[in-house]
C-alpha positions in Angstrom: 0.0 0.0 0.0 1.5 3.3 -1.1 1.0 5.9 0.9 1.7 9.9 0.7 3.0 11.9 3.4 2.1 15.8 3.8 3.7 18.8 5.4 5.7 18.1 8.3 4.7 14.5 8.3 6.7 14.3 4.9 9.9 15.7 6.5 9.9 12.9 9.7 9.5 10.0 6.9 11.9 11.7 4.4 9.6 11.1 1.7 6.2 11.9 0.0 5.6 8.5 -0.7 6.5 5.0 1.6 5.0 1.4 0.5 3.6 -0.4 3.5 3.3 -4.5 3.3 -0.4 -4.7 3.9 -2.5 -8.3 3.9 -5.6 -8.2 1.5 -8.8 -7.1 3.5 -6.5 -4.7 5.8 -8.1 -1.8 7.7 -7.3 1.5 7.6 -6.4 1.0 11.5 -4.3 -1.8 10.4 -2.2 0.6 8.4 -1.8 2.9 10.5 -0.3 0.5 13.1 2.0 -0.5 10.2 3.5 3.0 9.6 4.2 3.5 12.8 5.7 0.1 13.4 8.4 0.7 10.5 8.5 4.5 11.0 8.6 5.0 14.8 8.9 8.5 15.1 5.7 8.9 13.8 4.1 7.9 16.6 4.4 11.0 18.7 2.5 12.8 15.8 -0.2 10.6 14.6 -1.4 8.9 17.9 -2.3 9.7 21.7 -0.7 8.5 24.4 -3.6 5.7 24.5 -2.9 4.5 20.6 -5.8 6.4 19.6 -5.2 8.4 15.8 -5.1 12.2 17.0 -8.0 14.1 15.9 -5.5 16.6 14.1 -4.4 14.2 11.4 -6.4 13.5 8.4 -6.1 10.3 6.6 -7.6 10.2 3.3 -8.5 7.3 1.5 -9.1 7.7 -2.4 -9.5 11.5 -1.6 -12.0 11.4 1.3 -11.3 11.6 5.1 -11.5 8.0 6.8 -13.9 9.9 9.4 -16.9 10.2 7.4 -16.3 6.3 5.7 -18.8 4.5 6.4 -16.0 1.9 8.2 -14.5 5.1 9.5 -11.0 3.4 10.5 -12.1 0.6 10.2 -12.7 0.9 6.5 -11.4 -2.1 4.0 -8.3 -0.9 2.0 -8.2 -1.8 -1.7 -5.0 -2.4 -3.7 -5.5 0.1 -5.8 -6.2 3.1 -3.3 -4.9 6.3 -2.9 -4.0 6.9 0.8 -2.9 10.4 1.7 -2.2 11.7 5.3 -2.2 15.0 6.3 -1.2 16.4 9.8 -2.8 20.0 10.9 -2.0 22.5 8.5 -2.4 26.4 9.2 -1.2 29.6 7.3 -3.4 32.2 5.6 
């Protein structure tokens, strides 16, 4: 599963894009737990101090937020799907 990296999330990975081994009929949830397994320092960012994803970060899945998915994080990946996360993001 390819995955793309935004803002300051893109500088702690080093990349815009990482490939994560992923079984078929993986979660979103499971992927996450894959990113930060291989990519430690991502934990800090993306989850609370309880494993839970941080309300703050926006994964996108084929260009909609997991959150309003019908499986919400629990939502079945596909091969073929874009997955995009973003962490906050301000400016003007």
């Amino acid at each position: 599963m390819v995955v793309n990296f935004y803002a300051t999330l893109r500088e702690i990975v080093g990349s815009r894009q990482v490939e994560f081994p992923l079984l078929p009929g993986s979660t979103v949830r499971q992927l996450i737990a894959e990113i930060v397994r291989q990519i430690p320092a991502l934990r800090a960012e993306m989850l609370d101090s309880q494993g839970y994803l941080h309300g703050h970060i926006h994964i996108f899945v084929n260009g909609r937020d997991s959150s309003i998915l019908d499986g919400g994080l629990d939502t079945i990946l596909e091969p073929n799907d874009t997955i995009s996360i973003f962490p906050p993001v301000g400016g003007g």
